[in-house]
C-alpha positions in Angstrom: 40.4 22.4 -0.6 39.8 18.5 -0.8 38.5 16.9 -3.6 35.8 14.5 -4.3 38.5 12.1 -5.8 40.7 12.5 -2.6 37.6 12.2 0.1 37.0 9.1 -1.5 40.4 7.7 -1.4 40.9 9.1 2.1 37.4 7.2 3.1 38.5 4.0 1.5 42.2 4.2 3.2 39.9 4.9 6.7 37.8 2.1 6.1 40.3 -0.6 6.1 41.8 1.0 9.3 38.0 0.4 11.4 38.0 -2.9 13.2 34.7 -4.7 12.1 32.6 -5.6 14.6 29.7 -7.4 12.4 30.8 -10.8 12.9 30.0 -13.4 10.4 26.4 -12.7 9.7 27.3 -9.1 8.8 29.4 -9.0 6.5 27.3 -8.7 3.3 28.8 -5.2 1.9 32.4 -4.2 2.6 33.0 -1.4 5.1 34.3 0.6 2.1 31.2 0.1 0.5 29.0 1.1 3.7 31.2 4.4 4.8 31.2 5.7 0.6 27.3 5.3 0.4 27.0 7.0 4.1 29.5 9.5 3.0 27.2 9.5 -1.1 24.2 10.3 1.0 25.8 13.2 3.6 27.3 14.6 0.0 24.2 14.1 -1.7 21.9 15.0 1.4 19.2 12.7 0.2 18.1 10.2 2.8 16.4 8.0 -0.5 19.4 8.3 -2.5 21.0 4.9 -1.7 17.4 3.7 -2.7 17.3 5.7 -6.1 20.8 4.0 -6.6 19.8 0.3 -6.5 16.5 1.3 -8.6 18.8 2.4 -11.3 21.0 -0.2 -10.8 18.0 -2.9 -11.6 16.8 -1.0 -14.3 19.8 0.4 -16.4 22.0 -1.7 -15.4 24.6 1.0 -13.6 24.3 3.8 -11.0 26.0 6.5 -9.5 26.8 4.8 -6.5 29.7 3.0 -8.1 30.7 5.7 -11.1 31.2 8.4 -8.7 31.9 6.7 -5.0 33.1 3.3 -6.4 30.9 1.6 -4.2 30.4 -2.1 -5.0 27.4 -3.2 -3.2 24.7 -0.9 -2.3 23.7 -1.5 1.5 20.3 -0.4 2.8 19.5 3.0 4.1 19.0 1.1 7.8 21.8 -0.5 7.2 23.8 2.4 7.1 21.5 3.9 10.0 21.3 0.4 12.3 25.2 0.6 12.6 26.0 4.2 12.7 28.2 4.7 9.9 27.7 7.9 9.6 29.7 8.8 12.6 32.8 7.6 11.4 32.2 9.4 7.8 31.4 12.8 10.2 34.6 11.9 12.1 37.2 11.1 9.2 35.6 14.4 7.4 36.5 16.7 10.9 40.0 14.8 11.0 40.9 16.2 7.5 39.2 18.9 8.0 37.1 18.7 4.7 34.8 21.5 3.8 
């Protein structure tokens, strides 16, 4: 069975590997940090938890997001949706076969 510590490492080795398509203007969050919190909220299965995280975040000052997945900047929940990131989490997850 995979870990937690080595999904995430696997999902941040896969990340650097996707070409990015964004361009200049969309480049705000590092695919790293967009393919952890797509991968935080299949784990989770909360559609609000990326939300929940930047609440936190503003009012104590740390969250979840980056203790447990690392993830640097918190990108919107239609962020994640807009570009489909969730394919390529679905996809690297089915590659190493991870259950």
């Amino acid at each position: 069975m995979t870990t937690l510590e080595q999904i995430i490492q696997i999902i941040r080795e896969e990340a650097k590997k996707l070409p990015d398509k964004r361009g200049s203007k969309g480049t705000t969050y590092s695919m790293e940090d967009i393919l952890l919190s797509a991968f935080a909220v299949f784990y989770f299965q909360s559609g609000s938890w990326l939300n929940f995280q930047r609440n936190m975040q503003n009012q104590a000052g740390k969250n979840n997001a980056n203790s447990l997945f690392g993830v640097e900047q918190i990108p919107s929940d239609n962020h994640i949706k807009e570009q489909r990131y969730f394919q390529y989490v679905f996809a690297i997850c089915i590659f190493y076969e991870m259950d």
